[in-house]
Residue frames as qw, qx, qy, qz and C-alpha x, y, z in Angstrom:
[[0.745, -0.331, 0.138, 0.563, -20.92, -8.73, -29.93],
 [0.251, 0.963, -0.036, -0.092, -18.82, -5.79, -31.03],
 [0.743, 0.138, 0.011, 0.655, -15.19, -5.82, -32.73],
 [0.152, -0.969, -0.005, 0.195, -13.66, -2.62, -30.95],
 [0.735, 0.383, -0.331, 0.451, -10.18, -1.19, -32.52],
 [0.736, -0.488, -0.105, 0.456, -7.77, -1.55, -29.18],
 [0.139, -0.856, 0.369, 0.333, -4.47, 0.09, -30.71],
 [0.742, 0.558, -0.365, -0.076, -1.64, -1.17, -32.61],
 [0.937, -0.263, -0.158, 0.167, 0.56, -4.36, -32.24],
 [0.515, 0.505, -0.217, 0.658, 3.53, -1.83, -32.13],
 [0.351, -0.715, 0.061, -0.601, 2.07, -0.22, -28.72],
 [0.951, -0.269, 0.060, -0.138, 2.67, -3.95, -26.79],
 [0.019, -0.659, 0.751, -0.014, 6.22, -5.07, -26.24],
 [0.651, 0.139, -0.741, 0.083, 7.11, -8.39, -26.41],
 [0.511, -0.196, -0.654, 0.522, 6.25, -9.95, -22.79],
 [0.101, 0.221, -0.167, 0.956, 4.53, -6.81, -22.42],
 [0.009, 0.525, 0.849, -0.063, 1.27, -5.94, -21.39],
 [0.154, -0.141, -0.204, -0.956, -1.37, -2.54, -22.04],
 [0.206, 0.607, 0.695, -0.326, -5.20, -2.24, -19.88],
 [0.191, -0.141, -0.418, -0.877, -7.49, -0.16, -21.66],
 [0.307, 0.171, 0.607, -0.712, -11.25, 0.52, -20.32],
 [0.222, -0.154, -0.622, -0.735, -14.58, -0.12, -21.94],
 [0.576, -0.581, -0.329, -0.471, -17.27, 1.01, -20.15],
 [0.715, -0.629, 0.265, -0.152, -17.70, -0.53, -16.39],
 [0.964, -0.016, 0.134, 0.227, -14.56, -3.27, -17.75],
 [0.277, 0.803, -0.525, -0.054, -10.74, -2.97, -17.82],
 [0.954, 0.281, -0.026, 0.106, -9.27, -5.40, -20.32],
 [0.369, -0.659, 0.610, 0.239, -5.24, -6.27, -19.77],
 [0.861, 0.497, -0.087, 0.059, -3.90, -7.29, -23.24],
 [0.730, -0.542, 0.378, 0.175, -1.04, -9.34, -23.24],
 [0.573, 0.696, -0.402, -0.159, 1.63, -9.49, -26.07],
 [0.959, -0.102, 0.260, 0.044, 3.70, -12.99, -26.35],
 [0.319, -0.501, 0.631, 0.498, 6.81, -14.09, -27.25],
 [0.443, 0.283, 0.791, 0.314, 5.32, -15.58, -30.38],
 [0.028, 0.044, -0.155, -0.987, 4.04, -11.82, -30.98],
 [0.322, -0.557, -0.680, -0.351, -0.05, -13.03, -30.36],
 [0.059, -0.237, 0.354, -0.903, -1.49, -10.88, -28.13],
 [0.391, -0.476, -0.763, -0.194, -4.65, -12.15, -25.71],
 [0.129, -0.395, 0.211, -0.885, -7.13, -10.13, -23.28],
 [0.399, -0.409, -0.777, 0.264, -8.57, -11.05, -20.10],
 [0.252, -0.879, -0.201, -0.352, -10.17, -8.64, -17.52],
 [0.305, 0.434, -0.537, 0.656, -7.46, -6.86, -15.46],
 [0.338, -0.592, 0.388, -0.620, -8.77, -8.43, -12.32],
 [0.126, -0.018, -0.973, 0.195, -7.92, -11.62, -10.23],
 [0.666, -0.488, -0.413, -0.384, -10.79, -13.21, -8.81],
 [0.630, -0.040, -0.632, 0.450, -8.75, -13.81, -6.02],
 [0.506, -0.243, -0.254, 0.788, -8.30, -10.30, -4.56],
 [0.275, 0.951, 0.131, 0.059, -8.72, -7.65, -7.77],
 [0.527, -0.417, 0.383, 0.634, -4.92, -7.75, -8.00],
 [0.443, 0.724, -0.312, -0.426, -4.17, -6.14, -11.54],
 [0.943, -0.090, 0.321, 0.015, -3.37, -8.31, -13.56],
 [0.637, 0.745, -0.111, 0.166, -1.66, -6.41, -16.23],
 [0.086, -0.809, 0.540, -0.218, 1.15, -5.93, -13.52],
 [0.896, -0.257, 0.351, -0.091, 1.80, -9.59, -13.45],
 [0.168, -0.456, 0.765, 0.423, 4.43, -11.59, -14.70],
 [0.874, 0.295, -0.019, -0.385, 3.07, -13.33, -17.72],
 [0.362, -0.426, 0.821, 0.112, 4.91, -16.93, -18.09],
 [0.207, 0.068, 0.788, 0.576, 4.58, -18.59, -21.45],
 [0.275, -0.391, -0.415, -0.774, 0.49, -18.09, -21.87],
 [0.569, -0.490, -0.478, 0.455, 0.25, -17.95, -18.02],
 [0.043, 0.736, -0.169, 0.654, -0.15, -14.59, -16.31],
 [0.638, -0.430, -0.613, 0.177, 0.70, -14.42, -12.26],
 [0.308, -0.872, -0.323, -0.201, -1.21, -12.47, -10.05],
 [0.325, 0.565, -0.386, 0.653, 1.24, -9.57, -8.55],
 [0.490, -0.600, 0.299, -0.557, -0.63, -9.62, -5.20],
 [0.672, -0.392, 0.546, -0.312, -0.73, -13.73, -4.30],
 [0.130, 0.304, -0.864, -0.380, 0.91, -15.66, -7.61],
 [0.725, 0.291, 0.529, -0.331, -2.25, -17.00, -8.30],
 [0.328, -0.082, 0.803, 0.491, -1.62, -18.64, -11.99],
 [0.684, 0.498, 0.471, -0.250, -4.29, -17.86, -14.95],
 [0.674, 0.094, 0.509, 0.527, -4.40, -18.87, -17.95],
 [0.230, 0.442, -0.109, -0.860, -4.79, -16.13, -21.06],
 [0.152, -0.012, -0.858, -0.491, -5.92, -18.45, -23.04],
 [0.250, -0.469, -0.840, -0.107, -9.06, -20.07, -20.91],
 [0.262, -0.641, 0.223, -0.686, -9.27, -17.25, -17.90],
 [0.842, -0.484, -0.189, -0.144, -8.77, -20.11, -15.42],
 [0.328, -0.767, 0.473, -0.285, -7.15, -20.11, -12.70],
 [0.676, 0.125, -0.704, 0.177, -4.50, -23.21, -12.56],
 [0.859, -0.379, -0.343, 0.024, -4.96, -25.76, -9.62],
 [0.070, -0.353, -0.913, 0.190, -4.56, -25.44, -6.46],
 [0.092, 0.261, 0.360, -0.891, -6.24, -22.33, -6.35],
 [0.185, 0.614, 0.752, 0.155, -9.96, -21.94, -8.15],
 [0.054, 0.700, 0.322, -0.635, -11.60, -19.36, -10.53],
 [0.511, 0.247, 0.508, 0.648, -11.67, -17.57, -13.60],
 [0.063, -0.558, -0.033, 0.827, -11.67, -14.35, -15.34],
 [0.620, 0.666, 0.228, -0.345, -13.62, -13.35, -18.38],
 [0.512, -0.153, 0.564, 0.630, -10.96, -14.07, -21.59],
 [0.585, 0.739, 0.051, -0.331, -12.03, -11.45, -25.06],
 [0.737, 0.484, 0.429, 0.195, -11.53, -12.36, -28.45],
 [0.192, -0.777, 0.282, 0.529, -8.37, -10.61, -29.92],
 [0.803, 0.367, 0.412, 0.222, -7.54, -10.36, -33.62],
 [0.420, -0.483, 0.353, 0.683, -4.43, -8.60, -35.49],
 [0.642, 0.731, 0.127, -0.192, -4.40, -7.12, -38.62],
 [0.778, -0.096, 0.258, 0.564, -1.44, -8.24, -40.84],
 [0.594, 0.547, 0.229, 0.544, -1.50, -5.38, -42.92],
 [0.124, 0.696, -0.143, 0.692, -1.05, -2.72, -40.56],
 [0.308, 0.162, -0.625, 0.699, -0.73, -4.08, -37.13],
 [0.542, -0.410, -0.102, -0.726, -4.37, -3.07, -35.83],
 [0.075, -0.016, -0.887, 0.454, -5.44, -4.66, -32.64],
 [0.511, -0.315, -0.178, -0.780, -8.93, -5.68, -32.18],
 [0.202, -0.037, 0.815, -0.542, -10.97, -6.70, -29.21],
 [0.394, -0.438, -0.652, -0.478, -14.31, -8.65, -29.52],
 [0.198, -0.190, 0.656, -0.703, -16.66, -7.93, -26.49]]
């Protein structure tokens, strides 16, 4: 596993969201009202809607093409529909705002 540095928590609005690539994978980091920020892979399973262009509803992101529901938390896809999306490991620095991604 690698800790990659992403950007800074100052790049991410509130409610906001930011993709970024790594390698063959683009990761959609999500910033919260609570100011945590989690990363999934920026692609339903459903379709390959984007996810980063969803609406993101408490720690709930929905799919812009067919409101499919996932979480950011597990990468699963809430009932009825079925699936899941990879979910990386996301960790803040307090002293200067750093975003990091585990892969």
């Amino acid at each position: 596993m690698s800790k990659l540095l992403i950007g800074k928590l100052s790049d991410i609005d509130i409610r906001g969201s930011r993709t970024v690539r790594v390698k063959e994978t683009e990761i959609a980091l999500f910033r919260l009202e609570d100011g945590s920020v989690l990363a999934i892979e920026n692609r339903c399973p459903h379709k390959g809607g984007l996810l980063s262009e969803g609406m993101v509803c408490g720690t709930v992101v929905h799919c812009p093409l067919h409101d499919w529901k996932i979480d950011l938390h597990s990468g699963l896809v809430k009932d009825p529909d079925d699936g899941c999306v990879t979910t990386f490991a996301t960790e803040i620095d307090p002293e200067n705002g750093a975003i990091y991604v585990t892969l």
